[in-house]
C-alpha positions in Angstrom: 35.8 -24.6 8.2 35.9 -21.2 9.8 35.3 -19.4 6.2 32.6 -21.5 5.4 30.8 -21.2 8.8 31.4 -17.1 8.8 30.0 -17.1 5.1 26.5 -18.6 6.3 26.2 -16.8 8.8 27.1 -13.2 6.9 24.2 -14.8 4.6 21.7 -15.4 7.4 22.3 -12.4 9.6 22.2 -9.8 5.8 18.7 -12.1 4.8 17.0 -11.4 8.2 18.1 -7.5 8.5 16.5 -7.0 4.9 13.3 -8.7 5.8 13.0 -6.8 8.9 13.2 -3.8 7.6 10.2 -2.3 7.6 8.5 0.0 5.3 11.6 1.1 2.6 9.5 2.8 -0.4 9.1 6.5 -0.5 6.2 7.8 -1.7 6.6 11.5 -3.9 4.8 14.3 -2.1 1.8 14.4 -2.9 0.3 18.9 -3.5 -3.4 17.9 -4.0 -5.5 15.2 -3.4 -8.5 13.8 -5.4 -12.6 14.5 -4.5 -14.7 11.6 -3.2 -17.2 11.1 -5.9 -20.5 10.7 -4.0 -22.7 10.0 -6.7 -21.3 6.5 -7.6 -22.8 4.0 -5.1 -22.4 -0.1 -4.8 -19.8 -2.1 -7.1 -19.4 1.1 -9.2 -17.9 3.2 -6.7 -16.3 0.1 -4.8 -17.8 0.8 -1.4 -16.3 -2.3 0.0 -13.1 -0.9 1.3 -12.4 -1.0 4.8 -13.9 1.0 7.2 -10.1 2.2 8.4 -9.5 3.7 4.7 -12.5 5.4 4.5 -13.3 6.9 8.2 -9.0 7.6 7.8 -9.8 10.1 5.1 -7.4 8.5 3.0 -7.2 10.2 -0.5 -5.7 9.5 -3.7 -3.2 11.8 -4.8 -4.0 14.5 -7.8 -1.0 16.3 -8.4 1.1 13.7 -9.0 -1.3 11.6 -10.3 -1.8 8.5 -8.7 -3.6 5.4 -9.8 -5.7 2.5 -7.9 -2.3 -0.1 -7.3 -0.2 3.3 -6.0 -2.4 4.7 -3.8 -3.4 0.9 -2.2 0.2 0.5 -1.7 0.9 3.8 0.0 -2.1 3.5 2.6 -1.0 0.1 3.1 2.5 0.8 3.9 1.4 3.8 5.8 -1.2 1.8 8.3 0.8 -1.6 9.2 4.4 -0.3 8.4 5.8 -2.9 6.0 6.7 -4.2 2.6 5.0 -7.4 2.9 2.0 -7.7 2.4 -1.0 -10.0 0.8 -2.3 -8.7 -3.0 -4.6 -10.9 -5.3 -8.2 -11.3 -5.6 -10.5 -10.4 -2.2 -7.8 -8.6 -0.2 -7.1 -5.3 1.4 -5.2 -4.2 -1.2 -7.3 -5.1 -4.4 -10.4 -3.7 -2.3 -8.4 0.1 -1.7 -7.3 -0.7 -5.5 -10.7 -0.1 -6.5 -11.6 1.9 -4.1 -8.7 4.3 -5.5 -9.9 3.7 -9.2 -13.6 4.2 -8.6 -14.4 6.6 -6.1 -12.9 9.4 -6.8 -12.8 11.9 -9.5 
Protein backbone atom coordinates (compact mmCIF):
# COMPACT_ATOMS: atom_id res chain seq x y z
CA UNK A 1 0.00 0.00 0.00
CA UNK A 2 2.84 2.32 0.96
CA UNK A 3 4.69 1.72 -2.64
CA UNK A 4 1.71 2.25 -4.51
CA UNK A 5 0.70 5.50 -2.60
CA UNK A 6 4.54 6.92 -2.88
CA UNK A 7 4.49 5.93 -6.65
CA UNK A 8 1.38 8.40 -7.30
CA UNK A 9 2.50 10.74 -5.63
CA UNK A 10 6.29 10.79 -7.19
CA UNK A 11 3.99 10.89 -10.51
CA UNK A 12 1.91 13.90 -9.43
CA UNK A 13 4.53 15.96 -7.61
CA UNK A 14 7.35 15.28 -11.17
CA UNK A 15 3.90 16.19 -13.59
CA UNK A 16 3.23 19.52 -11.70
CA UNK A 17 7.11 20.66 -11.38
CA UNK A 18 7.37 20.15 -15.30
CA UNK A 19 4.22 22.17 -16.05
CA UNK A 20 5.40 24.85 -13.84
CA UNK A 21 8.26 25.37 -15.24
CA UNK A 22 8.29 28.22 -17.00
CA UNK A 23 9.89 29.36 -20.13
CA UNK A 24 12.64 26.19 -20.88
CA UNK A 25 13.58 26.90 -24.68
CA UNK A 26 16.67 28.82 -25.45
CA UNK A 27 16.74 30.86 -28.23
CA UNK A 28 20.56 31.08 -30.32
CA UNK A 29 21.89 34.60 -30.09
CA UNK A 30 20.78 36.40 -32.36
CA UNK A 31 24.19 39.20 -34.25
CA UNK A 32 21.65 41.12 -36.53
CA UNK A 33 18.29 41.74 -36.76
CA UNK A 34 15.97 42.21 -39.89
CA UNK A 35 14.61 45.91 -41.36
CA UNK A 36 10.92 46.77 -41.03
CA UNK A 37 9.76 47.03 -44.55
CA UNK A 38 7.68 50.19 -44.73
CA UNK A 39 6.41 50.03 -47.99
CA UNK A 40 4.09 46.95 -47.57
CA UNK A 41 0.93 48.16 -45.97
CA UNK A 42 -2.64 46.17 -45.00
CA UNK A 43 -2.85 42.22 -45.27
CA UNK A 44 0.45 42.27 -47.23
CA UNK A 45 2.63 43.49 -44.62
CA UNK A 46 0.36 41.89 -41.74
CA UNK A 47 -0.27 45.03 -39.82
CA UNK A 48 -2.55 43.29 -37.38
CA UNK A 49 -0.09 42.31 -34.84
CA UNK A 50 -0.37 43.64 -31.52
CA UNK A 51 0.39 46.89 -30.55
CA UNK A 52 3.00 45.30 -27.62
CA UNK A 53 5.13 43.66 -30.68
CA UNK A 54 5.28 46.46 -32.62
CA UNK A 55 5.74 49.69 -30.11
CA UNK A 56 8.26 46.67 -28.30
CA UNK A 57 10.59 47.01 -31.28
CA UNK A 58 10.58 43.45 -31.58
CA UNK A 59 12.64 42.23 -34.66
CA UNK A 60 13.17 39.10 -36.40
CA UNK A 61 16.50 37.79 -36.34
CA UNK A 62 18.98 38.01 -39.61
CA UNK A 63 21.98 36.41 -38.75
CA UNK A 64 20.72 33.38 -37.81
CA UNK A 65 17.99 33.47 -39.87
CA UNK A 66 14.80 33.24 -38.41
CA UNK A 67 11.43 32.50 -39.91
CA UNK A 68 7.63 33.71 -38.97
CA UNK A 69 6.84 30.44 -36.35
CA UNK A 70 10.52 31.11 -34.58
CA UNK A 71 10.49 34.55 -34.17
CA UNK A 72 6.41 34.34 -32.78
CA UNK A 73 7.59 31.86 -30.41
CA UNK A 74 10.61 33.71 -29.03
CA UNK A 75 8.61 37.09 -28.47
CA UNK A 76 5.99 35.04 -27.02
CA UNK A 77 8.06 33.28 -24.60
CA UNK A 78 9.95 36.37 -23.93
CA UNK A 79 6.60 38.70 -22.98
CA UNK A 80 4.44 36.18 -20.77
CA UNK A 81 7.28 33.69 -19.63
CA UNK A 82 6.00 30.36 -20.58
CA UNK A 83 5.80 27.29 -22.75
CA UNK A 84 2.17 27.20 -22.97
CA UNK A 85 0.61 28.94 -24.95
CA UNK A 86 -2.52 29.18 -27.66
CA UNK A 87 -1.46 28.76 -31.66
CA UNK A 88 -4.05 28.21 -34.51
CA UNK A 89 -5.93 30.49 -36.65
CA UNK A 90 -6.70 34.28 -35.13
CA UNK A 91 -4.19 34.24 -32.27
CA UNK A 92 -1.25 36.09 -30.99
CA UNK A 93 1.01 33.86 -32.35
CA UNK A 94 -0.27 33.26 -35.98
CA UNK A 95 -0.75 37.19 -35.99
CA UNK A 96 3.35 37.84 -34.92
CA UNK A 97 3.77 34.73 -37.44
CA UNK A 98 2.92 36.87 -40.13
CA UNK A 99 3.94 39.68 -38.93
CA UNK A 100 7.56 37.99 -38.82
CA UNK A 101 6.99 36.61 -42.54
CA UNK A 102 5.69 39.79 -44.07
CA UNK A 103 7.09 42.80 -42.70
CA UNK A 104 10.30 42.62 -42.82
CA UNK A 105 12.98 42.27 -45.30
Amino acid sequence: MKIIVSAILATFLTTSIAYAAPNTKVFPKCYEYKVRDTSKKGKEGATDAPDWVKQGAYRPCKRPNEDGKTFADRVIRQQYNTDNYQKGASTEFSRIQKFGDRSFK
